[in-house]
C-alpha positions as CSV (number, residue, x, y, z in Angstrom):
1,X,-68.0,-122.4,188.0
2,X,-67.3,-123.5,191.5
3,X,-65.0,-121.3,193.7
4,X,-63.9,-122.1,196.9
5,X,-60.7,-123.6,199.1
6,X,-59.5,-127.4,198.4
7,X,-56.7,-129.7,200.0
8,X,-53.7,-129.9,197.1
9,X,-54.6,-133.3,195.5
10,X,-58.3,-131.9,195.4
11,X,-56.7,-128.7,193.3
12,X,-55.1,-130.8,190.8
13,X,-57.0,-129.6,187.5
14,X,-58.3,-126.1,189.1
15,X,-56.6,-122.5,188.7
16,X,-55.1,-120.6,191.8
17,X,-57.3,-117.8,192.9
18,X,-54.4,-116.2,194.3
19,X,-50.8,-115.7,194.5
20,X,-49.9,-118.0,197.3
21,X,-46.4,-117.8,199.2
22,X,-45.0,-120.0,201.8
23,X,-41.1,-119.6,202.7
24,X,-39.3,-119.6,199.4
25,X,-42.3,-121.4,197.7
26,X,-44.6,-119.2,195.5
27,X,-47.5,-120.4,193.0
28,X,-48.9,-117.6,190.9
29,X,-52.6,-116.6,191.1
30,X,-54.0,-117.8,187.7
31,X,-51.7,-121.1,187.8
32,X,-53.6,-124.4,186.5
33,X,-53.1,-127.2,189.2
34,X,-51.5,-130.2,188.2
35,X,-49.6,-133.4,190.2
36,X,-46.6,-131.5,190.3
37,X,-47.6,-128.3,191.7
38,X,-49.5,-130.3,194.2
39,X,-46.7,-132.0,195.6
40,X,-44.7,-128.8,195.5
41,X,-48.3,-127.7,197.9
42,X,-47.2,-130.5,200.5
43,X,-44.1,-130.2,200.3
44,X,-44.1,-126.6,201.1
45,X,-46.6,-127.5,203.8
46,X,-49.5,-125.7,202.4
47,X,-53.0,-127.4,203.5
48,X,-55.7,-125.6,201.7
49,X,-55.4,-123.6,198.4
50,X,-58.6,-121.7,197.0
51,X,-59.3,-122.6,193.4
52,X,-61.9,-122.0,190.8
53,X,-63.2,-124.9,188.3
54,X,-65.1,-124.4,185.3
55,X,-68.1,-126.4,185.2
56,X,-70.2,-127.7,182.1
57,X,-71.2,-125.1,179.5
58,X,-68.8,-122.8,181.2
59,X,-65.8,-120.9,179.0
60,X,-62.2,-119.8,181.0
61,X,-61.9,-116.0,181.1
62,X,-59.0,-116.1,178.0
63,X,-61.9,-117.8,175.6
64,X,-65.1,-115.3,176.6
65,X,-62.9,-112.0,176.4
66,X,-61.5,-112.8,172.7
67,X,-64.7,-114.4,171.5
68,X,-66.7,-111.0,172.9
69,X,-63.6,-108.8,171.5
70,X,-63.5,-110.3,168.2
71,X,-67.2,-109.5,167.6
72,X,-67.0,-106.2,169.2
73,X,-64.5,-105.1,166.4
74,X,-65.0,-103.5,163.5
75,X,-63.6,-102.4,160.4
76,X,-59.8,-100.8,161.5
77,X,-59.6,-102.4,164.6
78,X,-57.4,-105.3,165.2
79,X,-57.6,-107.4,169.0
80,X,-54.5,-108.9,170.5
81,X,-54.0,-112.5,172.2
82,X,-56.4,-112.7,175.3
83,X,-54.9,-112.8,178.5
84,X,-55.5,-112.9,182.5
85,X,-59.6,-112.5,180.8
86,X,-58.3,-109.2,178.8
87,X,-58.7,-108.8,175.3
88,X,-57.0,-105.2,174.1
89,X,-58.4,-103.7,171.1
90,X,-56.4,-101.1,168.6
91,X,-56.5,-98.5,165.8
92,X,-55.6,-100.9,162.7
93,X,-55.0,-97.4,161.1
94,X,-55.1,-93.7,161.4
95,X,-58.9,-92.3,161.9
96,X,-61.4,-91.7,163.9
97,X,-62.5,-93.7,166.2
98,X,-66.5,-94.5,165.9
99,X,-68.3,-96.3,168.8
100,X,-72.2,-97.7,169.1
101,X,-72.2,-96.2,172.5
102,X,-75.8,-98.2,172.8
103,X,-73.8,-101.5,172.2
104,X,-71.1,-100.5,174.5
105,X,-74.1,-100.6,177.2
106,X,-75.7,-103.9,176.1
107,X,-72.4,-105.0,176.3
108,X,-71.5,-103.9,180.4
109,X,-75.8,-104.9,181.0
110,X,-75.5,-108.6,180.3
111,X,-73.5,-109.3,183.5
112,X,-71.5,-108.3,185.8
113,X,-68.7,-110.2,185.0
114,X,-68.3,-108.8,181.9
115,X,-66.8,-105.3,181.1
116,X,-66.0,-103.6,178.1
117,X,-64.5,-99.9,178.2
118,X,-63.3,-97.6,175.6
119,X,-61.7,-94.6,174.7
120,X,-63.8,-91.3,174.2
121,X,-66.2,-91.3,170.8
122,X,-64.6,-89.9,167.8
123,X,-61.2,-89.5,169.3
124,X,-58.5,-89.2,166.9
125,X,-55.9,-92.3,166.6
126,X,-52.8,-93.4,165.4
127,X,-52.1,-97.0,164.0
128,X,-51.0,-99.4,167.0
129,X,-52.9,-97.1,169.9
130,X,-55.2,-99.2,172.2
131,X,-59.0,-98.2,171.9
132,X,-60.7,-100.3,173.9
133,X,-60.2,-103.7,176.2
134,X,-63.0,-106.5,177.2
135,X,-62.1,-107.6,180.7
136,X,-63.1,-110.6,182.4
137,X,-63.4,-110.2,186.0
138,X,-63.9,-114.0,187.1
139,X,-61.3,-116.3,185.5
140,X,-64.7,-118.3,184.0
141,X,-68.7,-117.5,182.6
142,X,-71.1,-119.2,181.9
143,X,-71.5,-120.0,178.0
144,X,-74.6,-118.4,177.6
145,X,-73.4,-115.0,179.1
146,X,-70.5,-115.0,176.6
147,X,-72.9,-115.5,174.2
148,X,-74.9,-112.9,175.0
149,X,-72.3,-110.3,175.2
150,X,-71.8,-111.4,171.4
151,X,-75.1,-111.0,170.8
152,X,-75.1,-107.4,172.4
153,X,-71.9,-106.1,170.3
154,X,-74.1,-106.8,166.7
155,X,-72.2,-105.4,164.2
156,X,-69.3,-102.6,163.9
157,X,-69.8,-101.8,167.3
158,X,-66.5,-100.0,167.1
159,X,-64.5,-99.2,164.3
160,X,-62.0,-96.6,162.7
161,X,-63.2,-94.4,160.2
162,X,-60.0,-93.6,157.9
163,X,-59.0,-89.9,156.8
164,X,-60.4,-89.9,153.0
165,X,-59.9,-85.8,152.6
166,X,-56.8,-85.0,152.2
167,X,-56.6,-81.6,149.5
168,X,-57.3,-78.6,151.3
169,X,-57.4,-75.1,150.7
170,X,-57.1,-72.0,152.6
171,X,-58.1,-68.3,152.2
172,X,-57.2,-65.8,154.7
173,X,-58.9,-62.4,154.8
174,X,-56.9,-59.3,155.4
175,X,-57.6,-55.7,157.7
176,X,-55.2,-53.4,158.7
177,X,-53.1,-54.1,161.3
178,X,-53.2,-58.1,160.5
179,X,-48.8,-58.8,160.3
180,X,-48.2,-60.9,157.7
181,X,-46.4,-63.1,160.2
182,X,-50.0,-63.9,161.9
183,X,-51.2,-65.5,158.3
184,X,-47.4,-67.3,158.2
185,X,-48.6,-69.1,161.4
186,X,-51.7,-69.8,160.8
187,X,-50.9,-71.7,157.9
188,X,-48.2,-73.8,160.1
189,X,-50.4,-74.3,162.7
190,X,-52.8,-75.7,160.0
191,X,-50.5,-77.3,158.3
192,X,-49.6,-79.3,161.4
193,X,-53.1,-80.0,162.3
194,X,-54.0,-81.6,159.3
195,X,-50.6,-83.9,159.0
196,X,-52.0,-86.8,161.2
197,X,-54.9,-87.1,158.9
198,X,-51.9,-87.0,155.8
199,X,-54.3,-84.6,154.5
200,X,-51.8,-80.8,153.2
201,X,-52.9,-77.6,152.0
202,X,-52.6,-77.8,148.3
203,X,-53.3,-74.2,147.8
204,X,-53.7,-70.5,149.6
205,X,-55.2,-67.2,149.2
206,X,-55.4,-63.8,151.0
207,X,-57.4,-61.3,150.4
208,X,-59.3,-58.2,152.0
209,X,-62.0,-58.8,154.5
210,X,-64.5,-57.9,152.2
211,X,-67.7,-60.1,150.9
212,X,-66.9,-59.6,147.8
213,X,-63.0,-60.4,147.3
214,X,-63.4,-63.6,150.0
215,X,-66.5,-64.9,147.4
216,X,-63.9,-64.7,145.1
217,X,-61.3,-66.4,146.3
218,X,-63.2,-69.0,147.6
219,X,-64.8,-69.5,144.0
220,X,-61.8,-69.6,142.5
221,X,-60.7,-72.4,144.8
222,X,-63.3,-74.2,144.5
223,X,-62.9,-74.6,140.5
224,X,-59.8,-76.4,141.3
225,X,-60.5,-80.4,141.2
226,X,-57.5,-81.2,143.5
227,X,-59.3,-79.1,146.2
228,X,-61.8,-81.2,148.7
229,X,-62.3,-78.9,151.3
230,X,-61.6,-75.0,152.1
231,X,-61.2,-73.6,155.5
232,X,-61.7,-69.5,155.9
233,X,-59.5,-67.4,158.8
234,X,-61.3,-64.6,159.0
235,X,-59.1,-61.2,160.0
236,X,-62.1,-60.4,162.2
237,X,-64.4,-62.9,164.2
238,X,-67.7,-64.4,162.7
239,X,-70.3,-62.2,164.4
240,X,-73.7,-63.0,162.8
241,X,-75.0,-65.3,159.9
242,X,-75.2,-62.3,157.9
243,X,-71.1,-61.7,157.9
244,X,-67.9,-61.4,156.0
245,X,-67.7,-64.8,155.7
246,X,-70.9,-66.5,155.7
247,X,-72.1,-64.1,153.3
248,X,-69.0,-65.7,150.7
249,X,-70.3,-68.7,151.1
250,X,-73.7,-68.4,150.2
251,X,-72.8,-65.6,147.8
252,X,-71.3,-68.9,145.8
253,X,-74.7,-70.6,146.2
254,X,-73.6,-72.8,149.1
255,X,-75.3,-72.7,152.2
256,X,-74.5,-72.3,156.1
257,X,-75.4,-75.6,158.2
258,X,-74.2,-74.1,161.5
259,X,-72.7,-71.4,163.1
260,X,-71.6,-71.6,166.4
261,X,-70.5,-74.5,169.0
262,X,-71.3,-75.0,172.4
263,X,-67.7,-75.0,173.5
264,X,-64.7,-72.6,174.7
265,X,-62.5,-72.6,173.1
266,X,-64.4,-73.0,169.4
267,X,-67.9,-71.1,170.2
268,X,-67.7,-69.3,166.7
269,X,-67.0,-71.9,164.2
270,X,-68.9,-71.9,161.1
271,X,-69.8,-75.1,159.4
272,X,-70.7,-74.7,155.7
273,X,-71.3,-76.1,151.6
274,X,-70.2,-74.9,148.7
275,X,-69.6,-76.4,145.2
276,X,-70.7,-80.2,147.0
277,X,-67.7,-79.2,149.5
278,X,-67.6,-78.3,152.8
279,X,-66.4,-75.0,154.0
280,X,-65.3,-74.3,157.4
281,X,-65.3,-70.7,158.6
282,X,-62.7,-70.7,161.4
283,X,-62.8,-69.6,165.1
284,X,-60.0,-67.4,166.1
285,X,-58.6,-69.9,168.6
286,X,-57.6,-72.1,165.6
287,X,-54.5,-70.2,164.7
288,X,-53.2,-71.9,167.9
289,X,-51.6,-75.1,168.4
290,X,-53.8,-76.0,171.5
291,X,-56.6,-78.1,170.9
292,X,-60.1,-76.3,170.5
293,X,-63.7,-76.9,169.2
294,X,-61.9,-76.4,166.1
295,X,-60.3,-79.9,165.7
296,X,-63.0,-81.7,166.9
297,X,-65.0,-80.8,163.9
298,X,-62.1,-80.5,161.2
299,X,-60.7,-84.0,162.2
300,X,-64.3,-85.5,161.8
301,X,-64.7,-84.4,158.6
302,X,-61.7,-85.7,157.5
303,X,-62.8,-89.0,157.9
304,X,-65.5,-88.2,155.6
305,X,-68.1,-87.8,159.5
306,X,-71.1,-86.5,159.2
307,X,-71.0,-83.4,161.5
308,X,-74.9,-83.6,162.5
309,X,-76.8,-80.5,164.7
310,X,-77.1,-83.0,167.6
311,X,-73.3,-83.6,167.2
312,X,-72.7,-79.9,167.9
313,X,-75.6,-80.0,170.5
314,X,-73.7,-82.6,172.4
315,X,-70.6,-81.0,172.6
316,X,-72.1,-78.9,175.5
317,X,-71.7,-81.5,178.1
318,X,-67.9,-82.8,178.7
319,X,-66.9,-80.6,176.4
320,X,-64.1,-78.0,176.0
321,X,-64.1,-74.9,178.6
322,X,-61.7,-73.5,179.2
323,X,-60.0,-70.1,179.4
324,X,-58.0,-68.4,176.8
325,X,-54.9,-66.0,177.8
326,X,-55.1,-64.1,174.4
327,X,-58.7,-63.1,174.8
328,X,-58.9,-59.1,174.7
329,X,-61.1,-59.5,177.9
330,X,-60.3,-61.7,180.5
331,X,-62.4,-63.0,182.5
332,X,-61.7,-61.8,186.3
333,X,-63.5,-60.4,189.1
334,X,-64.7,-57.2,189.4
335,X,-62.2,-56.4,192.6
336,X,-59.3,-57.1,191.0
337,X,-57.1,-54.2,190.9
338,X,-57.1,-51.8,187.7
339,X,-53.3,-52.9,185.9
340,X,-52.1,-49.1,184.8
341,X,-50.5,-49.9,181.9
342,X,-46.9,-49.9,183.6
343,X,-44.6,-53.0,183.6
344,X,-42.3,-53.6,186.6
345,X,-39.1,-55.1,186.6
346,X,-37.8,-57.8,188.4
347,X,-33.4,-58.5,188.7
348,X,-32.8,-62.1,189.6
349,X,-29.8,-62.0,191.7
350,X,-29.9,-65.0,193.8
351,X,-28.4,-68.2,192.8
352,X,-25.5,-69.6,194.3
353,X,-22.8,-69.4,191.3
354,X,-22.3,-73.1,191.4
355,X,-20.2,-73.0,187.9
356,X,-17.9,-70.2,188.6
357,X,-16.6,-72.7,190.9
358,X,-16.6,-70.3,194.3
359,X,-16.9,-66.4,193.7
360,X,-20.3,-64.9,193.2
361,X,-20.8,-64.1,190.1
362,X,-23.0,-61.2,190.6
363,X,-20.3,-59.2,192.8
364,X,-17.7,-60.1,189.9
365,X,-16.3,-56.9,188.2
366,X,-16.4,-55.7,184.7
367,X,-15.0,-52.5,184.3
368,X,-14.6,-51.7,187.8
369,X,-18.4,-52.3,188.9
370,X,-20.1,-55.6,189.9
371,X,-22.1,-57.4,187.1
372,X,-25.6,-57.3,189.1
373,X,-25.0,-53.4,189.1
374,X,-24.3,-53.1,185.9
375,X,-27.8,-54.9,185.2
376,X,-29.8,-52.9,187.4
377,X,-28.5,-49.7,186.0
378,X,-29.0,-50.5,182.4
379,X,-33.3,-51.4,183.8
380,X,-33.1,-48.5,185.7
381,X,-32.9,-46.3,183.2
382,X,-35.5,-48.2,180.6
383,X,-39.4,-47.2,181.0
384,X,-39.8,-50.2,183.5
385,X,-40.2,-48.8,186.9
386,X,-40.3,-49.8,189.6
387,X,-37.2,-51.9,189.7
388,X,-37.1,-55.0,192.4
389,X,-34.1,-57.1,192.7
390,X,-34.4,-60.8,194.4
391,X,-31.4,-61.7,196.3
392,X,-30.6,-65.1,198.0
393,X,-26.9,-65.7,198.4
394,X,-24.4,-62.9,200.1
395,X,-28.1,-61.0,200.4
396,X,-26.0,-58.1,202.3
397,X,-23.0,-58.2,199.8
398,X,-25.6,-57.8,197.0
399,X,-27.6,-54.9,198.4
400,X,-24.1,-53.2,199.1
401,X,-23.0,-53.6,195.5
402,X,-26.1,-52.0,194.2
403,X,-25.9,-48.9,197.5
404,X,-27.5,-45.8,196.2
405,X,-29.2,-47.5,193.1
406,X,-33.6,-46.5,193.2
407,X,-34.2,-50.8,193.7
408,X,-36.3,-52.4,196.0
409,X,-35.3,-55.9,197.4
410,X,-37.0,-59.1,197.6
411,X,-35.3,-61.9,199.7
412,X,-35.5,-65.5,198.6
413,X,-35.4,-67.5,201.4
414,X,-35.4,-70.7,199.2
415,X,-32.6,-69.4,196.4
416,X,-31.0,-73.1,196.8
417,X,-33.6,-75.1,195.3
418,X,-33.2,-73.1,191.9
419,X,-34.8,-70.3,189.6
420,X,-38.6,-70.8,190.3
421,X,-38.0,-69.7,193.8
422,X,-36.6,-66.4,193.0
423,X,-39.1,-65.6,189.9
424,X,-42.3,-66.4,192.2
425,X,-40.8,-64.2,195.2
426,X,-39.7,-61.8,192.4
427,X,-43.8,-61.9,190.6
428,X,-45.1,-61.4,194.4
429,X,-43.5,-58.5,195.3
430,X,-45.3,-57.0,191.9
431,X,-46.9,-53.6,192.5
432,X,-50.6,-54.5,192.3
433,X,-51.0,-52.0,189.6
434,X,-48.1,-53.2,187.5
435,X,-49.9,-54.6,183.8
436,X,-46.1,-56.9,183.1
437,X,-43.0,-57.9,184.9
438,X,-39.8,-57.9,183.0
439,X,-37.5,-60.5,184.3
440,X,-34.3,-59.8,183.8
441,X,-31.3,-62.3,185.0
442,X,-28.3,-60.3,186.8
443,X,-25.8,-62.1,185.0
444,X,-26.5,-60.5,181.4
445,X,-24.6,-57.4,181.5
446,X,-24.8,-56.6,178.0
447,X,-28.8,-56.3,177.7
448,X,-29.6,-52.4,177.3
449,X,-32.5,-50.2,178.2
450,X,-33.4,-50.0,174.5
451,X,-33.8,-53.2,174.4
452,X,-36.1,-53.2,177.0
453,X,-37.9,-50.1,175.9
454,X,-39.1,-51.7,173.0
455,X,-40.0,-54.5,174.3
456,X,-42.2,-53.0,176.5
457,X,-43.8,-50.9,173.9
458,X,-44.5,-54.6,172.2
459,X,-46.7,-55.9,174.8
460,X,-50.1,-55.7,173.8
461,X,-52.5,-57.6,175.9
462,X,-55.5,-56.5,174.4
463,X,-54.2,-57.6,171.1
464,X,-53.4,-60.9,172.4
465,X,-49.3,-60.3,172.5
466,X,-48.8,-61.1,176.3
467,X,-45.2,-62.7,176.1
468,X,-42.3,-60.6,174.8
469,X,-38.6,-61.7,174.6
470,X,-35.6,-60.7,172.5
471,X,-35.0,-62.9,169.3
472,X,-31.5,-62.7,167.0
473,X,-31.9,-65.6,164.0
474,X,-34.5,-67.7,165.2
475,X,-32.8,-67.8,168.6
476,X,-34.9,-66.3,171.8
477,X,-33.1,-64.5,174.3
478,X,-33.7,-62.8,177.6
479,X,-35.1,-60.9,179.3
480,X,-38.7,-61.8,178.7
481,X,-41.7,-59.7,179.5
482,X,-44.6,-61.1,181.1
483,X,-48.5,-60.0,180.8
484,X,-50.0,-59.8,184.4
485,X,-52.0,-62.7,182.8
486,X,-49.2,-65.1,183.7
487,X,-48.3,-64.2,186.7
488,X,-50.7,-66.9,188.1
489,X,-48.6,-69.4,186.0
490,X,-45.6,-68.4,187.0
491,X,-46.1,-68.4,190.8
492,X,-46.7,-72.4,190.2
493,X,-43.0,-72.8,188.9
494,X,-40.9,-75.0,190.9
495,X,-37.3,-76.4,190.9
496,X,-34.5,-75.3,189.1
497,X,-36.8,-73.6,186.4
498,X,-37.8,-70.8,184.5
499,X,-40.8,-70.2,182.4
500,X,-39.6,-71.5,179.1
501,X,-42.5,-74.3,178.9
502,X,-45.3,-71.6,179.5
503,X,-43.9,-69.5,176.6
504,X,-43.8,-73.3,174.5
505,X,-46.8,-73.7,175.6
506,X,-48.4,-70.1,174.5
507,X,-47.1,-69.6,171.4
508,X,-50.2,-67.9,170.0
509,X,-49.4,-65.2,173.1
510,X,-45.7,-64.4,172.1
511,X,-45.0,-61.5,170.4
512,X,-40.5,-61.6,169.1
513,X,-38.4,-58.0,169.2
514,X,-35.3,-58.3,167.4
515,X,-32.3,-57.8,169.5
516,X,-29.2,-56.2,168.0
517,X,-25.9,-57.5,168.9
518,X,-25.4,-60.3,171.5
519,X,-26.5,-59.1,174.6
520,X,-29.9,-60.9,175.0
521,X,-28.1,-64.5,175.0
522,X,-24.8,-63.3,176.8
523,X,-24.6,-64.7,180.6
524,X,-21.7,-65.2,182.4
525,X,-21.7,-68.5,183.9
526,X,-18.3,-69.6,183.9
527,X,-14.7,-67.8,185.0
528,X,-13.7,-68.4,181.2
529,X,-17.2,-66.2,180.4
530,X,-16.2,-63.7,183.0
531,X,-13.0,-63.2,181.4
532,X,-13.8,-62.8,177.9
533,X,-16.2,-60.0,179.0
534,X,-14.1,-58.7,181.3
535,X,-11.1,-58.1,178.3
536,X,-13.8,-56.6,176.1
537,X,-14.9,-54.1,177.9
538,X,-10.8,-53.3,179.3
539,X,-10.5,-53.0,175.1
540,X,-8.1,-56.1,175.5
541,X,-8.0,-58.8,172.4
542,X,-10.4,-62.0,173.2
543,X,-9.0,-65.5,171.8
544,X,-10.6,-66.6,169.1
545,X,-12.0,-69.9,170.7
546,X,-12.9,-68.1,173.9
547,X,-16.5,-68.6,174.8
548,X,-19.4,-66.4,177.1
549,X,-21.8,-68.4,177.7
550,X,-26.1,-68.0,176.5
């Protein structure tokens, strides 16, 4: 291929090396030169324009990167139209992708010119998602190297293994103290899992923690023909071969092929056989939604994968690690202050009132005392102590309204940028000591200290329940109670936003109090708000289509 500059009749037949602009004249890099665009090159004064020509024996970049994509793929893998020297690869189908990573590096050894990349090994995939792309990087090669990157894919060098289990059943094992609600979600949470695979849980089972009740069940499963594959959560954690629910297993004459991965979260899966099916004992990080060792081997095997030791082995490098918030023993240092069980609170009394269109909202009466008073009282005389109110706006007007009240203040110098300001200066004013922060907002005059109380006596960080907030039908409410585990989380918050997407994001961490009445979703936000509230609690009818916010 010869590369180099040339006068504009010289061009004529080779392809633009680069975009090439002169006044309101522009030739695109990649254009093939003909007569015409030559004379548009004069014409626009242009002397010299660097082209590339392909010689004898030599293919363009369009040809080489479809011919080496088109033997690259394999069964489930479909390669769209080259272009600029790329060839894109997809999923044909849902599966699991399966790559030759030793063909991969023939492939990107044969020349420089030639790259081929993929996504990670044994990723899962949807139909239509891009796994892989040859790229070109000159816009011509030499035949031979073309054909060598051929050579170099062989065969099925990457393919998409489709999901061929798709019957499962589940037993759960039962100890005291396990809510019912726990098994509920676990099965949702496995439910979900197993949907992108179109794979469903076809039948379930719970039954005591006990050897001989779980062998059992999982018998009695297993004499089901709809049933392919049975996955075990254990009420207690897999500690030795010789356990609960290895001991089930083999107690049905099947056998344990591993225990134990080399990833966090995961480490304690359990890989096993039974009646010529496999048998997954389950970590306890698999009740939750968040990706763990877990999937890695369940999706796998629904593709019918061969799960081999040196698969587990090489989970250990660029693998999962990573901590877990509900672990009854987190990791931090050994100078880290002892929590004492307490929970602080923390009154958010800074915002600006923006939709009340003036007044401050938190200095508005109902029943002859301001509303953030009203809120501070009602924590005040909960179990949460101490109590620490974050002001912003009309600081001074605040602190008078709340004059002879046992609060502490922290001032948010940043109130106008929104909610995250006032929760982080709220979280760092925490007593060192303090185990939880309630956060409580100081427009909700109708939350109570009972309220609080028990949701104080819900957290249970040790047990995993670090998140607590008020539910009423499905709804959640505020305040919410935070684990000192997330206070490191919440300090990142920024903008005009609470901590909503942690809780979405911990799921497995949130433990729901039922609220009575409607003072957990009750904020006054508007005058009309304001005014329904303010006739309630004057014992003054309230229109029927009057609204209060929440």
């Amino acid at each position: 291929m010869k590369f180099g500059p040339a006068t504009p009749d010289e061009a004529i037949g080779g392809v633009t090396v680069h975009t090439l602009r002169q006044g309101s004249f522009v030739l695109k890099k990649g254009t093939t030169v003909g007569p015409a665009e030559a004379e548009a090159l004069k014409a626009a004064g242009v002397a010299q324009v660097v082209v590339i020509r392909l010689e004898d024996g030599d293919v363009s970049e369009d040809v080489a990167a479809a011919d080496i994509a088109r033997a690259i793929a394999g069964d489930g893998v479909t390669v769209e139209r080259a272009f600029t020297g790329r060839a894109n690869l997809f999923a044909g189908r849902a599966g699991i992708l399966v790559i030759d990573r030793a063909a991969v590096d023939r492939i990107n050894t044969v020349d420089e010119a030639i790259t081929f990349a993929t996504l990670p090994a044994f990723k899962p995939v949807v139909e239509g998602e891009m796994i892989a792309t040859v790229k070109l990087i000159p816009f011509g090669v030499e035949g031979r190297l073309r054909d060598a990157a051929v050579v170099a894919a062989g065969r099925d060098a990457l393919h998409v293994a489709p999901y061929v289990i798709k019957r499962v059943g589940v037993v759960s094992t039962i100890l005291p103290g396990l809510a019912p609600k726990v098994i509920d979600k676990t099965l949702r949470v496995t439910a979900e899992r197993l949907a992108p695979a179109g794979a469903r849980i076809v039948v379930e089972k719970r039954v005591p923690h006990d050897e001989t009740a779980l062998a059992a069940a999982i018998a009695e499963i297993l004499a089901r023909d709809n049933v392919e594959m049975v996955i075990v959560f254990g009420a207690s954690a897999i500690a030795d071969r010789r356990d609960v629910i290895p001991a089930a297993i083999v107690g049905n004459g099947g056998v344990v092929d591993y225990f134990g991965m080399p990833v966090d979260p995961g480490n304690l899966l359990l890989m096993g056989r039974a009646g010529g099916r496999p048998v997954l004992g389950a970590p306890g990080c698999a009740r939750s939604p968040v990706e763990n060792g877990f999937d890695w081997v369940l999706m796998r095997m629904l593709a019918g994968l061969e799960v081999a030791r040196s698969d587990i082995v090489g989970f250990g490098v660029g693998g999962l690690l990573m901590e877990i918030v509900t672990r009854p023993q987190p990791r931090v240092p050994d100078a880290a202050p002892a929590c004492d069980g307490k929970v602080a609170a923390v009154v958010l009394a800074a915002g600006r009132s923006t939709r009340m269109g003036g007044p401050n909202k938190m200095l508005a009466e109902v029943g002859g005392r301001p509303l953030v008073r009203i809120v501070a009282e009602q924590v005040l005389a909960s179990n949460a102590a101490p109590v620490i109110v974050v002001t912003g706006h009309q600081a001074t007007d605040v602190e008078k309204a709340l004059d002879g009240l046992d609060v502490t203040f922290a001032h948010n110098p940043d109130f106008a940028s929104g909610l995250a300001g006032s929760v982080k200066a709220g979280i760092a004013a925490m007593p060192e000591a303090a185990s939880g922060a309630l956060i409580a907002l100081g427009d909700m005059p109708m939350i109570d200290a009972q309220l609080i109380d028990r949701m104080i006596a819900a957290l249970a960080p040790e047990q995993g329940g670090l998140v607590v907030v008020p539910v009423s039908g499905g709804r959640r409410g505020n305040p919410v109670l935070w684990s000192r585990r997330f206070f490191g989380e919440l300090m990142k918050l920024d903008g005009d936003v609470g901590g909503r997407h942690i809780i979405d994001q911990h799921g497995e961490a949130v433990v729901e109090v039922p609220a009575e009445g409607n003072g957990a979703f009750l904020d006054i936000d508007t005058p009309q708000a304001l005014e329904v509230v303010q006739r309630a609690a004057a014992g003054r009818p309230v229109a029927p289509n009057s609204g209060a916010g929440g």
